[in-house]
DRENDO-1510 file (C-alpha; in Angstrom, 1 decimal, always signed):
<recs>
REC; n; res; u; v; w
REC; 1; UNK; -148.1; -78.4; -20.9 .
REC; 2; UNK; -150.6; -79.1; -17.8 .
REC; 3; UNK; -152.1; -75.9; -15.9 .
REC; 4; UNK; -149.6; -75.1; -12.5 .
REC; 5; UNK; -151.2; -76.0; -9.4 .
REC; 6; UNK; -152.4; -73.2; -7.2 .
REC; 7; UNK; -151.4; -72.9; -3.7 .
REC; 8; UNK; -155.3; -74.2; -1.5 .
REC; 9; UNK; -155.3; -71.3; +0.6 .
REC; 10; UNK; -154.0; -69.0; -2.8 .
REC; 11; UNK; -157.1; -67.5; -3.6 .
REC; 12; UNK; -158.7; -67.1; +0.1 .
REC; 13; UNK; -155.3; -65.3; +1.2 .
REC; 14; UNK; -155.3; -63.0; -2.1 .
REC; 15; UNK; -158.8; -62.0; -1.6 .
REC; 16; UNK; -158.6; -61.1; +2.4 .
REC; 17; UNK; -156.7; -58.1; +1.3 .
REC; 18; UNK; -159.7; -56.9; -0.1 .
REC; 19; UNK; -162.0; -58.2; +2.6 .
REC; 20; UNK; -162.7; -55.2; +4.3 .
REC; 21; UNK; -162.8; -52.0; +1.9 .
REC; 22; UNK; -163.9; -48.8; +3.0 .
REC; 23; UNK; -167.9; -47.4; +2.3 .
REC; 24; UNK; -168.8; -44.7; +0.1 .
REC; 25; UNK; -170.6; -41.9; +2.2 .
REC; 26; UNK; -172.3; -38.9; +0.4 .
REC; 27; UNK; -172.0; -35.8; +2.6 .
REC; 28; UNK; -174.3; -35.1; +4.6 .
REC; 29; UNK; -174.7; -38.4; +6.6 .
REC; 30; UNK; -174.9; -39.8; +10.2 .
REC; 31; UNK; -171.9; -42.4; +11.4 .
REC; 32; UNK; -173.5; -44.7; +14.6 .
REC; 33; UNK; -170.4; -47.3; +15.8 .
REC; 34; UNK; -170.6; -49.9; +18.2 .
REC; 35; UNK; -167.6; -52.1; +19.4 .
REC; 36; UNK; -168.4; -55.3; +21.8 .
REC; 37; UNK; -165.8; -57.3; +23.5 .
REC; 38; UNK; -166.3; -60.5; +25.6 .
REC; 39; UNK; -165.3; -59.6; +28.9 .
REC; 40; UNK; -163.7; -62.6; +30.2 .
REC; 41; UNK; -161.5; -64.9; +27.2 .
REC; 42; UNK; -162.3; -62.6; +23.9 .
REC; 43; UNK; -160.1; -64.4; +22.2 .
REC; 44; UNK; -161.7; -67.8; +22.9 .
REC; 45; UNK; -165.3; -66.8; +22.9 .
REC; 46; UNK; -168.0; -68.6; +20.7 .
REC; 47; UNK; -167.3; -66.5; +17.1 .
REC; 48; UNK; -170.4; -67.9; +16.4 .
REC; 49; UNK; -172.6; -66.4; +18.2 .
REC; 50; UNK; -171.1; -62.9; +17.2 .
REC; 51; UNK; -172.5; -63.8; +13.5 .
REC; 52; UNK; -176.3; -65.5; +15.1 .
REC; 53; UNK; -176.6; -62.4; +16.6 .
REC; 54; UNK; -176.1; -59.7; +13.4 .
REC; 55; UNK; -178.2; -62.6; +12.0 .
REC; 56; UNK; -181.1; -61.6; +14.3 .
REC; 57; UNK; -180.6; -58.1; +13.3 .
REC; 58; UNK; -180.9; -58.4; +9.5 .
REC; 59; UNK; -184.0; -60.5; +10.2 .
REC; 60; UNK; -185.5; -58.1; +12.0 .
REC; 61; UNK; -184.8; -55.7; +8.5 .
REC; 62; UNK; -185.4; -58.8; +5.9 .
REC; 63; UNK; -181.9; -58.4; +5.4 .
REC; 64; UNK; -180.0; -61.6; +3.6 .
REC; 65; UNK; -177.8; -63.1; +5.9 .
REC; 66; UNK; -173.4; -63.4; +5.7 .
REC; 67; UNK; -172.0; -66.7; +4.4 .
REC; 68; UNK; -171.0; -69.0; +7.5 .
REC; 69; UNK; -168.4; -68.4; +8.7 .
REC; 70; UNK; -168.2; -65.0; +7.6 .
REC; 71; UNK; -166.3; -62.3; +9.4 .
REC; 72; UNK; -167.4; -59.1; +7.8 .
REC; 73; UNK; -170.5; -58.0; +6.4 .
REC; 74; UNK; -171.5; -55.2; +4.4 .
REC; 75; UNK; -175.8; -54.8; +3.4 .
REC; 76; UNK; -178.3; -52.6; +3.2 .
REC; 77; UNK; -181.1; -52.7; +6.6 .
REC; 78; UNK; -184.1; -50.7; +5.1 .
REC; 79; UNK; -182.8; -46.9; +4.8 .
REC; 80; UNK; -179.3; -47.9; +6.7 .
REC; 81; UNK; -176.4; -49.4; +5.1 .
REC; 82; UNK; -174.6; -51.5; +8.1 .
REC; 83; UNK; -171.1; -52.5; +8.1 .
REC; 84; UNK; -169.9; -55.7; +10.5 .
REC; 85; UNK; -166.6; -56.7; +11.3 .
REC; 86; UNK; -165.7; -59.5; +13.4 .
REC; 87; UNK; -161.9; -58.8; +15.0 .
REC; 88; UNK; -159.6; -61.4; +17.1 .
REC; 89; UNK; -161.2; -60.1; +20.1 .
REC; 90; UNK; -163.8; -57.7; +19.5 .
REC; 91; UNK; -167.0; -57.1; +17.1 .
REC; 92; UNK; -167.9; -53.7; +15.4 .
REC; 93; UNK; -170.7; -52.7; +14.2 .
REC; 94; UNK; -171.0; -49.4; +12.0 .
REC; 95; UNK; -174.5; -48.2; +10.6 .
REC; 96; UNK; -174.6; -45.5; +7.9 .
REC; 97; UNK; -176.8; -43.2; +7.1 .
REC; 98; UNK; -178.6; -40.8; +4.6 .
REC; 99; UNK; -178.5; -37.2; +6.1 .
REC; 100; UNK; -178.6; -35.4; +9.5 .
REC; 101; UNK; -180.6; -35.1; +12.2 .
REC; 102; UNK; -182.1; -31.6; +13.4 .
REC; 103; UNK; -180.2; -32.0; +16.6 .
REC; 104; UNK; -176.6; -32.5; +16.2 .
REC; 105; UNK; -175.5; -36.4; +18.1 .
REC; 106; UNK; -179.0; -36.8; +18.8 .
REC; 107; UNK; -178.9; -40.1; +21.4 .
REC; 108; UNK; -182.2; -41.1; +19.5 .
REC; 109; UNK; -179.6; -41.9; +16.0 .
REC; 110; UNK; -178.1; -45.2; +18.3 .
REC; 111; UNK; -181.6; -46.3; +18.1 .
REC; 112; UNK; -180.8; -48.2; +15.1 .
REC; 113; UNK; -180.0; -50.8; +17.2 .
REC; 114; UNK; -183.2; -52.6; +19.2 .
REC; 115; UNK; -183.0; -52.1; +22.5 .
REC; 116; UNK; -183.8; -56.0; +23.1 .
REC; 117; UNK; -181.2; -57.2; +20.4 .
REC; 118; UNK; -178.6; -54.5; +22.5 .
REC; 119; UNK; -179.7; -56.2; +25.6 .
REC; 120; UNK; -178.9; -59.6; +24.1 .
REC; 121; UNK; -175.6; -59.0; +22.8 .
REC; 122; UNK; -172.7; -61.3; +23.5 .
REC; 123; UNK; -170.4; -58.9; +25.1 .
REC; 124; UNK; -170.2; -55.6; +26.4 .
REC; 125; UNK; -169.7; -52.6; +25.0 .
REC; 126; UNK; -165.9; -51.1; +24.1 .
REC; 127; UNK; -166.8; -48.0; +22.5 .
REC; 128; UNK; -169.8; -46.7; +20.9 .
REC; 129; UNK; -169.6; -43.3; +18.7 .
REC; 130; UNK; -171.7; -40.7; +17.2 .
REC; 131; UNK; -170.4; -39.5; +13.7 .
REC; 132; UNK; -171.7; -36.2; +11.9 .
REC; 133; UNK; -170.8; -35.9; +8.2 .
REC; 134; UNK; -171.2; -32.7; +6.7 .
REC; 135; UNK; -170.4; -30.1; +4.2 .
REC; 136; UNK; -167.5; -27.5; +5.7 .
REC; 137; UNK; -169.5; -24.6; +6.9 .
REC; 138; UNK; -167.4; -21.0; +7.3 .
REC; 139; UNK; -164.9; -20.9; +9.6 .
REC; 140; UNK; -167.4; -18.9; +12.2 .
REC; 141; UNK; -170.2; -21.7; +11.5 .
REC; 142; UNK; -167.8; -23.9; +12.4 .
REC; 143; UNK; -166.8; -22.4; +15.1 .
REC; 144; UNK; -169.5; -22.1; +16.8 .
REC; 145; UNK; -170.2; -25.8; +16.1 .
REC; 146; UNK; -167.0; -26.8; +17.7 .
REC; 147; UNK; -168.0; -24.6; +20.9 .
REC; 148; UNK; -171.4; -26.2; +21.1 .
REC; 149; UNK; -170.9; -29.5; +20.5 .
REC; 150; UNK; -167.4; -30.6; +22.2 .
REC; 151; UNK; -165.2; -29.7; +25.9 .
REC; 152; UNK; -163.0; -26.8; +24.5 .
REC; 153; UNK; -160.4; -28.4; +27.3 .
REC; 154; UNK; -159.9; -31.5; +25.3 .
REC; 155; UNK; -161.2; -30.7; +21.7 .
REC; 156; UNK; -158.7; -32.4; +19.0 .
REC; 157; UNK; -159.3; -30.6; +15.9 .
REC; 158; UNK; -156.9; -31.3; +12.1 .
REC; 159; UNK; -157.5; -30.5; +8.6 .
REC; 160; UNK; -156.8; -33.5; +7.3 .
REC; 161; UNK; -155.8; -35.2; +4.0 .
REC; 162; UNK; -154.7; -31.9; +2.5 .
REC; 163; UNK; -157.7; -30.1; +3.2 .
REC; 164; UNK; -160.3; -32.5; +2.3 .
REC; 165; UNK; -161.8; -32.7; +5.3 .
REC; 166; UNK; -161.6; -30.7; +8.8 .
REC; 167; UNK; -162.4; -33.6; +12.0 .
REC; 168; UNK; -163.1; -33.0; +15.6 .
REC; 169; UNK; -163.5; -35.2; +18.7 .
REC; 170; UNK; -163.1; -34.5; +22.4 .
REC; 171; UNK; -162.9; -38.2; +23.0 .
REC; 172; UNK; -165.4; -38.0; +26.0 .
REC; 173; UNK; -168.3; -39.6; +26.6 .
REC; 174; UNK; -171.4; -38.1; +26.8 .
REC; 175; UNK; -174.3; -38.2; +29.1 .
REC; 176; UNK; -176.3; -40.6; +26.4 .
REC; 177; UNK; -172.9; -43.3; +26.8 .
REC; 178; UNK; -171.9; -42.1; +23.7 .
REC; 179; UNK; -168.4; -40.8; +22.1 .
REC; 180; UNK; -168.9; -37.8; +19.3 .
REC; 181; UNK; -167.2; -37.1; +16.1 .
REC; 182; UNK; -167.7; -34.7; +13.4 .
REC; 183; UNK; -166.6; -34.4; +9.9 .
REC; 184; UNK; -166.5; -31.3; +8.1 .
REC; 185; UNK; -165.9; -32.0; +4.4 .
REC; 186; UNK; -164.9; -29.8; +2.0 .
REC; 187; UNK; -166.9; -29.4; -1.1 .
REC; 188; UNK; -165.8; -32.2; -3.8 .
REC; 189; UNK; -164.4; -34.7; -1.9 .
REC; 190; UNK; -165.2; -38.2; -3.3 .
REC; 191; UNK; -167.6; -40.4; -1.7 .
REC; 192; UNK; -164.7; -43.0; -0.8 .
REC; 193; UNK; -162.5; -40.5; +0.3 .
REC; 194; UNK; -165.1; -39.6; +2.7 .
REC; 195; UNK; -165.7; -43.5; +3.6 .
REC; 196; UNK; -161.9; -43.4; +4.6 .
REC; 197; UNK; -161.8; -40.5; +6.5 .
REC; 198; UNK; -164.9; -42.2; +8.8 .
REC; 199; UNK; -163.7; -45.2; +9.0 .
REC; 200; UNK; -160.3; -44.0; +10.5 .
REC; 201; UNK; -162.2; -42.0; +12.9 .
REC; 202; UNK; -163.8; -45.2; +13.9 .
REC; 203; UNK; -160.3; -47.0; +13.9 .
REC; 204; UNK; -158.8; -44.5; +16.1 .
REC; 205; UNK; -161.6; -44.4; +18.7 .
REC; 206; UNK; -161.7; -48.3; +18.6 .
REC; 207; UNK; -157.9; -49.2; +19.0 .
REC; 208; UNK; -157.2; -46.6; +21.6 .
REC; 209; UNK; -160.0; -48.0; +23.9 .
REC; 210; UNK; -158.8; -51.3; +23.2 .
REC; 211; UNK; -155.1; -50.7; +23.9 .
REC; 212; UNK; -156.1; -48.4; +27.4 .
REC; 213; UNK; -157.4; -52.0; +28.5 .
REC; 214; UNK; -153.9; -52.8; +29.3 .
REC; 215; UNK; -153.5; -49.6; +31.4 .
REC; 216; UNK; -156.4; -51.4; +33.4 .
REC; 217; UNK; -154.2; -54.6; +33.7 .
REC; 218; UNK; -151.3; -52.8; +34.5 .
REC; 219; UNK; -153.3; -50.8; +37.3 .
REC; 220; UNK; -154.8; -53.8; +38.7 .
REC; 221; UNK; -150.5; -55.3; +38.8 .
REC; 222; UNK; -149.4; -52.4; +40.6 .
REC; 223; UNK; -150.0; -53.9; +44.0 .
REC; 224; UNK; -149.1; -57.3; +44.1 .
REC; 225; UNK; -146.5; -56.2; +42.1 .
REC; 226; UNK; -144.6; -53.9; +44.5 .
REC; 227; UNK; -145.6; -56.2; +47.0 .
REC; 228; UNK; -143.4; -59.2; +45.0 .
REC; 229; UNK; -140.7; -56.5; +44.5 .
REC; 230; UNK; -140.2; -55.7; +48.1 .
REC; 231; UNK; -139.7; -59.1; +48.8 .
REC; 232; UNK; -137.3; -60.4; +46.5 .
REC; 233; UNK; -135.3; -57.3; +47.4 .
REC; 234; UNK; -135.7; -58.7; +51.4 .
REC; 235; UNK; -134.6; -62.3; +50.4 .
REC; 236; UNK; -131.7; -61.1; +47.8 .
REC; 237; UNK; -130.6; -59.2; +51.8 .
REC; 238; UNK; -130.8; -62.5; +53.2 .
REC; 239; UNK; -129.1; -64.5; +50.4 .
REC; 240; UNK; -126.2; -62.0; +50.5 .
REC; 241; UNK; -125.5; -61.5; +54.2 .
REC; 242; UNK; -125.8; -65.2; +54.8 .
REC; 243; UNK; -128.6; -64.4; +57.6 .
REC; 244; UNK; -130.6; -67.5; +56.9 .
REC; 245; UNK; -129.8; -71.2; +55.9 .
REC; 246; UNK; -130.5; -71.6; +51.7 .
REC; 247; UNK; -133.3; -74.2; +52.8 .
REC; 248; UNK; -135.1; -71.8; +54.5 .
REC; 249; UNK; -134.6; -68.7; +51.8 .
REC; 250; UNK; -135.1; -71.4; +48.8 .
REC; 251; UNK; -139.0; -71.3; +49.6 .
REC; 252; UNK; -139.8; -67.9; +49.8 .
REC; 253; UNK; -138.1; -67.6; +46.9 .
REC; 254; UNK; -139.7; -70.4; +44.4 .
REC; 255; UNK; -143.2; -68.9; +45.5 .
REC; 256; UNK; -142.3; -65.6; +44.7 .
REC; 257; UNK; -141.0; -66.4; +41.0 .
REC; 258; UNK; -143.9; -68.6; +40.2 .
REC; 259; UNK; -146.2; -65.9; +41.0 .
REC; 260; UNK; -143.8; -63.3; +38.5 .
REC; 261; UNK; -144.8; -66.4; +35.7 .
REC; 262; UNK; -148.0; -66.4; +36.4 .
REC; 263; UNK; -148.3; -62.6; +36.0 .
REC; 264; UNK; -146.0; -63.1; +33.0 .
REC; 265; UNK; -148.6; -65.4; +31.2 .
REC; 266; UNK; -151.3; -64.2; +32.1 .
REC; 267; UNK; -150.7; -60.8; +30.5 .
REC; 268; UNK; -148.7; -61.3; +28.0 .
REC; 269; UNK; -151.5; -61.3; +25.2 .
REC; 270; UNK; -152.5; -57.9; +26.7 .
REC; 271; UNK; -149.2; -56.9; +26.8 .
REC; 272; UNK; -148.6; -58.0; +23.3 .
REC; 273; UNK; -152.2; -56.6; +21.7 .
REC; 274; UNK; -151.7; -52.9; +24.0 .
REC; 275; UNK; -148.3; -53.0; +21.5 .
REC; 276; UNK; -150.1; -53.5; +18.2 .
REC; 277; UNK; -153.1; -51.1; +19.0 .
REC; 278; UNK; -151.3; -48.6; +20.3 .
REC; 279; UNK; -149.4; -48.9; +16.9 .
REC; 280; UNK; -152.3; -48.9; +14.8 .
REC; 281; UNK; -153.8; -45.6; +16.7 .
REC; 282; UNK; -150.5; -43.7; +15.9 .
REC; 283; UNK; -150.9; -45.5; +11.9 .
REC; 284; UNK; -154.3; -44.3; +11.2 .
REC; 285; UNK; -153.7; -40.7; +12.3 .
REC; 286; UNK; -150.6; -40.4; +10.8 .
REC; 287; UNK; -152.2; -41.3; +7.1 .
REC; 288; UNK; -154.8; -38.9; +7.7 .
REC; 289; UNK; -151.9; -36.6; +7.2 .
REC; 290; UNK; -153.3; -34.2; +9.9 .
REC; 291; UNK; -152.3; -30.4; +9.8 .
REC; 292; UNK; -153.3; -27.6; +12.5 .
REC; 293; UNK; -157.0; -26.1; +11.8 .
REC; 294; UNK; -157.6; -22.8; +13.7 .
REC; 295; UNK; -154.2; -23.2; +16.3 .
REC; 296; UNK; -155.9; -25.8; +17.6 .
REC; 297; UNK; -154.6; -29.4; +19.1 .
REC; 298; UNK; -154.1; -32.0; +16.5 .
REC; 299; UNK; -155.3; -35.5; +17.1 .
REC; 300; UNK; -151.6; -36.2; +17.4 .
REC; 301; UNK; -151.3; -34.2; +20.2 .
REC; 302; UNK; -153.8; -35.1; +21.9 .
REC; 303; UNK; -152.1; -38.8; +22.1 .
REC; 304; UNK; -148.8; -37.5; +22.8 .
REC; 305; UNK; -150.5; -35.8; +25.9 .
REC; 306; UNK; -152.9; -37.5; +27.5 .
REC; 307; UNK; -152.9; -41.4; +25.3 .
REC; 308; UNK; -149.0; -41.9; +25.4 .
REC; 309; UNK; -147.8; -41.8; +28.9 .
REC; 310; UNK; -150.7; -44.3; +29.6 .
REC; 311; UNK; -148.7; -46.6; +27.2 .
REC; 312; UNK; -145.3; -45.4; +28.3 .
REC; 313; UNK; -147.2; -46.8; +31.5 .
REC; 314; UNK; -147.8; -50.4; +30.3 .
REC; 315; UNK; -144.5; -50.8; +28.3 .
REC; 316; UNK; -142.7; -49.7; +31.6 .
REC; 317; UNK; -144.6; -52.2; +33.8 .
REC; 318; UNK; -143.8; -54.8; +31.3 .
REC; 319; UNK; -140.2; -54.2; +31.2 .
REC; 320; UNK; -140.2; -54.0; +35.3 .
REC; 321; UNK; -142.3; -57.1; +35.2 .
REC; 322; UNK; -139.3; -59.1; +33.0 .
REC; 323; UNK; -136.7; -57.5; +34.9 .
REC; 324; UNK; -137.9; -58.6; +38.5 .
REC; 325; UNK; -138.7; -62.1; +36.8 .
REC; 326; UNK; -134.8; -61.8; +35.3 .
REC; 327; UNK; -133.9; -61.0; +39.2 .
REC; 328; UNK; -135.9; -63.6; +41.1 .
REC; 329; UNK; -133.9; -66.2; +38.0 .
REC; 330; UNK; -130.6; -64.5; +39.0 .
REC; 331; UNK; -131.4; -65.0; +43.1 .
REC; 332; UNK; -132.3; -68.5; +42.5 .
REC; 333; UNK; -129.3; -68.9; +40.3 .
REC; 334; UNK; -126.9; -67.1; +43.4 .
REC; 335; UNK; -128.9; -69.4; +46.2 .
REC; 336; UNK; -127.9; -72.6; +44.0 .
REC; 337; UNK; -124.3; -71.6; +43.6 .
REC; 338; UNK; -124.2; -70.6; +47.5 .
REC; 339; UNK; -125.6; -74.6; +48.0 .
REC; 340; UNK; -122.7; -75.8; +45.5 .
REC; 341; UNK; -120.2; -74.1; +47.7 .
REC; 342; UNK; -121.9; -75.6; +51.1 .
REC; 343; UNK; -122.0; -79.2; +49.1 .
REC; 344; UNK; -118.5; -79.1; +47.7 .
REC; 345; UNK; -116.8; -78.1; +51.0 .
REC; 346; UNK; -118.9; -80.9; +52.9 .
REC; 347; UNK; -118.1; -83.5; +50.5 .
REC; 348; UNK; -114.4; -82.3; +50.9 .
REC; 349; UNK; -114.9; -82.5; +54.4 .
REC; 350; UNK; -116.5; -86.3; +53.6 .
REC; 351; UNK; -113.3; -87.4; +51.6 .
REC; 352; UNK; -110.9; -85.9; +54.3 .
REC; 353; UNK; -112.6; -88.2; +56.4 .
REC; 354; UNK; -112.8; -90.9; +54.7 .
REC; 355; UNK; -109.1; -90.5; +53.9 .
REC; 356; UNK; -108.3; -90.6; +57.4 .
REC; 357; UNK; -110.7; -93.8; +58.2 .
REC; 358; UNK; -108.6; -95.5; +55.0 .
REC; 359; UNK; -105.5; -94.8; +56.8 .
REC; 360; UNK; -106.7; -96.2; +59.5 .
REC; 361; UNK; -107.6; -99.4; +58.4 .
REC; 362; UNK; -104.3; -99.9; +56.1 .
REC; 363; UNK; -102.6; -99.4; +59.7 .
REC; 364; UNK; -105.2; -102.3; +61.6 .
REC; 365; UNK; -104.9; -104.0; +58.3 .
REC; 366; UNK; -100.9; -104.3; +59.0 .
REC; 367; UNK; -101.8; -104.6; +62.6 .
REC; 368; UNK; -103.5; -107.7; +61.9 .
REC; 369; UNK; -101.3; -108.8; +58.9 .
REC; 370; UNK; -98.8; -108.8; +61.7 .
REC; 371; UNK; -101.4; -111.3; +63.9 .
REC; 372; UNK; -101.8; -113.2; +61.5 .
REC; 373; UNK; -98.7; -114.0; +60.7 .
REC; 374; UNK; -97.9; -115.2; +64.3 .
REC; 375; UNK; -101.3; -117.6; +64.3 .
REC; 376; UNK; -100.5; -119.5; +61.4 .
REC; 377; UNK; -97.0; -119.9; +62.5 .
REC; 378; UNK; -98.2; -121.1; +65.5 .
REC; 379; UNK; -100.3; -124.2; +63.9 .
REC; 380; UNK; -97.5; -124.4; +61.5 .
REC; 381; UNK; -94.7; -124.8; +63.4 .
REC; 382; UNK; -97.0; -127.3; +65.6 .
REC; 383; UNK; -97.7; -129.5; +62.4 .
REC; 384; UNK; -93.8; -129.0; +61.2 .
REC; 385; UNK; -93.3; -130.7; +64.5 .
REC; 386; UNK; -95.7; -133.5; +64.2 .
REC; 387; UNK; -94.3; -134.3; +60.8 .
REC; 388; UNK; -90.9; -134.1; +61.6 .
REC; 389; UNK; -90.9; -135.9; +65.2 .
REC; 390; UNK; -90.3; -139.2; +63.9 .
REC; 391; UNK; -86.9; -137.7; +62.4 .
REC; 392; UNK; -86.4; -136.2; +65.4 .
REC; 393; UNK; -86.2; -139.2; +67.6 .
REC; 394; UNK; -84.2; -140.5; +65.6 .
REC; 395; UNK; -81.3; -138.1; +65.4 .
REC; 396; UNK; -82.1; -138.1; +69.4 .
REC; 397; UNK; -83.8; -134.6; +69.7 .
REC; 398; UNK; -86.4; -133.8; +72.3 .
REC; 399; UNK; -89.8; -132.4; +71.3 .
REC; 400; UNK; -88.8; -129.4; +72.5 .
REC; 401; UNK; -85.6; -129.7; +71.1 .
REC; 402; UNK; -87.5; -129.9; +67.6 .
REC; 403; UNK; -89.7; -127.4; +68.1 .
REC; 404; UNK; -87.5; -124.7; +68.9 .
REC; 405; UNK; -85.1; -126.1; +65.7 .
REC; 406; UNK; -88.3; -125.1; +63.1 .
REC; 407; UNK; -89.8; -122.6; +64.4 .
REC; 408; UNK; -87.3; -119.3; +62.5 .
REC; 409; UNK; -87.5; -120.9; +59.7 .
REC; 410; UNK; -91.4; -121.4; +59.7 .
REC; 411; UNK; -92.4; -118.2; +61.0 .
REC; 412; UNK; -89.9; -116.5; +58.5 .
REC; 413; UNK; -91.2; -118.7; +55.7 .
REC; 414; UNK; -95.0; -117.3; +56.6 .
REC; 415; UNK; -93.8; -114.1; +56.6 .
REC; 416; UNK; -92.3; -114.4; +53.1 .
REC; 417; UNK; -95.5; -115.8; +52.1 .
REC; 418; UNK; -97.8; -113.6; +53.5 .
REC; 419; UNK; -95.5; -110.4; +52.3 .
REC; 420; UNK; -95.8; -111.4; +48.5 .
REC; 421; UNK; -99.7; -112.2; +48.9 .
REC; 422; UNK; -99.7; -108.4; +49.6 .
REC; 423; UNK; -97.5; -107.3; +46.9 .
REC; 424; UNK; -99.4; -108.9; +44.3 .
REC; 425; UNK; -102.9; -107.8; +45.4 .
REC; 426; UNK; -101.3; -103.8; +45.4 .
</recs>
């Protein structure tokens, strides 16, 4: 029996599940993260040039380079372990490292990356975070750590993953450009658990920046978008109080639904990716299976309070956006039927008339039926005569005599003629 064929893309698919696994960290260690977007058309941009330019950074390290076409990369660059990960519209890179520095989310740990190669970068930066990896001090140590190192006013802090590890983030930036992240692990926690722990961290940071791009759209909307809404509202006046002729409202009216598409396309794929981030954000910290350290704020509630109304913010625009779009359809759709109406009582107006102008004519036509019928009697009666004069003088009748003798009978005989002409073309 022959071997059954595999599927071509069988293999590729199988393995992209495995694509992107998570590191193996060894507490204590040092997380640097860098995310860069395209600003204009990230979806569209070059990808090559995203893998040329890690290629410039393992050669400055000796590194070996990705397959082409590659869009993830996992090596060692001399004591760093670097992690690359090329997304449908952004870039990560995530640089791991042995130990702590004496100064906790010291700026001088981003300098991993050349100042040059940063400068050379296709992109610009999304988010870039300092991580701190280690051991779970006492609960005092710790929280003095917390005190130092984050704004007590928006410090998210959960024990997460049953008590394998306790993380914190204020989710500001500090004066270096930098977010900052720590990880306290508890004693005995695997190296991959660890890895997964960070790399969520990273996840969260990344996708919520991301998805607070389309709070940026939606802010940028807000204008011309109440500026669109207090016109349509203005015309739909006009349409229903019959102010103005349809001609004249039609225009206003085409302009301002072409400009609600053209807001419709142009942000619908950051309407659509806001959506799926925001999803992921609320995935990733839900699996960390967060629980309250301390009475503090989870990261959960951190979202709920200052992340989600942003996004209640872009879903509601969204809907407003397809409703006025559904309004300017059902004004144009109103306008159309008021033009029908117009039309059909014109054209109603048209066949009246042109009922009345076919009476007419019927009656001129009869009218001239009736002329007619005297004219050819006329030459008949006068040929009748010529034909019959001979017979005439005969019998001793005048020519008058004669003509007044055939002319009933022709101009009766014309009439019967020209009556069943008629009858036979009705």
């Amino acid at each position: 029996m022959p071997p059954i064929s595999d599927h071509p893309l069988r293999y590729k698919l199988a393995n992209e599940l495995h694509a992107r696994p998570f590191p193996s960290l060894e507490a204590p260690c040092t997380a640097v993260f860098l995310a860069v977007k395209q600003p204009v058309n990230a979806v569209g941009r070059d990808r090559l040039k995203d893998l040329e330019h890690l290629c410039d950074l393992l050669d400055r390290h000796g590194a070996p380079h990705p397959q082409p076409g590659a869009t993830h990369y996992s090596g060692q660059i001399g004591r760093h372990c670097l992690k690359w990960e090329q997304h449908t519209e952004f870039v990560t890179y995530t640089v791991f490292t042995p130990g702590l520095s004496a100064r906790a989310f010291d700026p001088a740990e981003f300098e991993v990356f050349p100042e040059d190669w940063l400068e050379a970068i296709p992109g610009v930066r999304v988010t870039s975070t300092l991580i701190r990896v280690e051991e779970r001090p006492t609960d005092k140590v710790m929280q003095g750590h917390l005190k130092d190192w984050f704004v007590p006013e928006s410090l998210a802090v959960s024990d997460v993953l049953d008590g394998a590890a306790v993380i914190a983030t204020d989710f500001r930036i500090n004066p270096a450009g930098h977010m900052r992240m720590a990880a306290f692990v508890t004693k005995g926690t695997g190296a991959r658990r660890i890895g997964r722990i960070v790399q969520r961290m990273c996840e969260i940071e990344t996708y919520k920046a991301m998805s607070m791009l389309g709070l940026s759209r939606v802010k940028a909307m807000s204008e011309p978008l109440g500026a669109l809404e207090r016109d349509l509202t203005g015309l739909m006046g006009q349409i229903s109080r019959g102010d103005a002729a349809p001609e004249v409202t039609l225009e206003p009216l085409l302009q301002i639904s072409a400009e609600l598409e053209s807001m419709i396309a142009e942000s619908a794929f950051r309407f659509g990716a806001t959506g799926a981030y925001e999803t992921i954000v609320h995935q990733r910290i839900k699996v960390m299976r967060e629980e309250r350290y301390n009475g503090r704020q989870t990261f959960s509630e951190f979202m709920m309070r200052r992340y989600d109304p942003a996004m209640r913010t872009v879903a509601s625009t969204q809907t407003r956006l397809g409703d006025l779009s559904q309004r300017s359809t059902r004004a144009g759709e109103l306008l159309r039927t008021k033009v029908d109406v117009a039309r059909s009582a014109q054209n109603q107006a048209l066949l009246e008339s042109m009922d009345r102008r076919a009476d007419q004519a019927l009656r001129l036509q009869e009218t001239v039926e009736g002329l007619s019928v005297v004219a050819i009697s006329y030459y008949a009666v006068s040929l009748v005569s010529y034909a019959a004069y001979p017979l005439a003088k005969a019998a001793g009748l005048g020519k008058g005599e004669l003509t007044a003798l055939v002319t009933l009978p022709v101009v009766a005989a014309v009439w019967w003629m020209v009556r069943r002409i008629r009858a036979k073309m009705h």
